[in-house]
N, C-alpha and C positions, 0 to 999 in steps of 0.2 A: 240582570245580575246586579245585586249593591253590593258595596265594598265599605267596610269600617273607614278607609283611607281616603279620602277623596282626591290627593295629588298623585294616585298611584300610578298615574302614565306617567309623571313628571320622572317619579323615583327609578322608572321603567330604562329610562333613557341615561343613567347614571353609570360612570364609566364603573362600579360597582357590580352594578345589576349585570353591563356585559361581559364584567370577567367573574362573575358568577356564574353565567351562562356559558359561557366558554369552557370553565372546568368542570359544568353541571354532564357537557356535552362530551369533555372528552375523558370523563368516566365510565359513561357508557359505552363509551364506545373503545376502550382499553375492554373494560368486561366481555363486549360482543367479540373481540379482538382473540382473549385468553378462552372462552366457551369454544369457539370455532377451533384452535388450537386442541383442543381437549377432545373435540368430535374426532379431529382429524386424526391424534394420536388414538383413538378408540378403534377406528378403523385401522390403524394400522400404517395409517400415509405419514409415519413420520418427518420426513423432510417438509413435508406443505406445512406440517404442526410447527417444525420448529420455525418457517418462516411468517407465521403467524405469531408467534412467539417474539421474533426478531422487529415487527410493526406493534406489537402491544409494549414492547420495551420501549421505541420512540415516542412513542403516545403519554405513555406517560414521561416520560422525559420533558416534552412539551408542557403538562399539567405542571410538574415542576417549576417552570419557567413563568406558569400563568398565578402562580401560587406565590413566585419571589416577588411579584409586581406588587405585593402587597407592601405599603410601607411600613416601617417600624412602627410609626406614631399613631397608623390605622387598627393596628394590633392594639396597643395600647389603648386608645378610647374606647373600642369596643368591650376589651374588659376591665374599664370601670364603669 
């Protein structure tokens, strides 16, 4: 495999990349969260939907939290 980058394990390792990866993760897994929810309410099993409902809501609560980690001033250089 080449890479344009050459220190991309370097960049890999960046507390960046793992709270990137942290909320890359617990997106899907809010989605997988709310879909299961949705089967559950399609069958009928309400209560199992709404407690799948009830762990997709902490989940992202969490992504909140991994998303405030962001500083102000990292906000800022990235959009200039």
């Amino acid at each position: 495999m080449t890479t344009n980058c050459p220190d991309l394990t370097a960049k890999l390792d960046t507390p960046e990349s793992n709270r990137l990866m942290r909320f890359t993760c617990g997106v899907q897994t809010a989605q997988h969260q709310a879909n299961r929810a949705l089967d559950l309410a399609q069958e009928g099993q309400w209560l199992l939907a709404l407690e799948f409902l009830n762990v997709c809501s902490r989940t992202v609560d969490s992504l909140k939290r991994v998303a405030r980690e962001v500083t102000p001033t990292a906000n800022e250089e990235k959009q200039s």
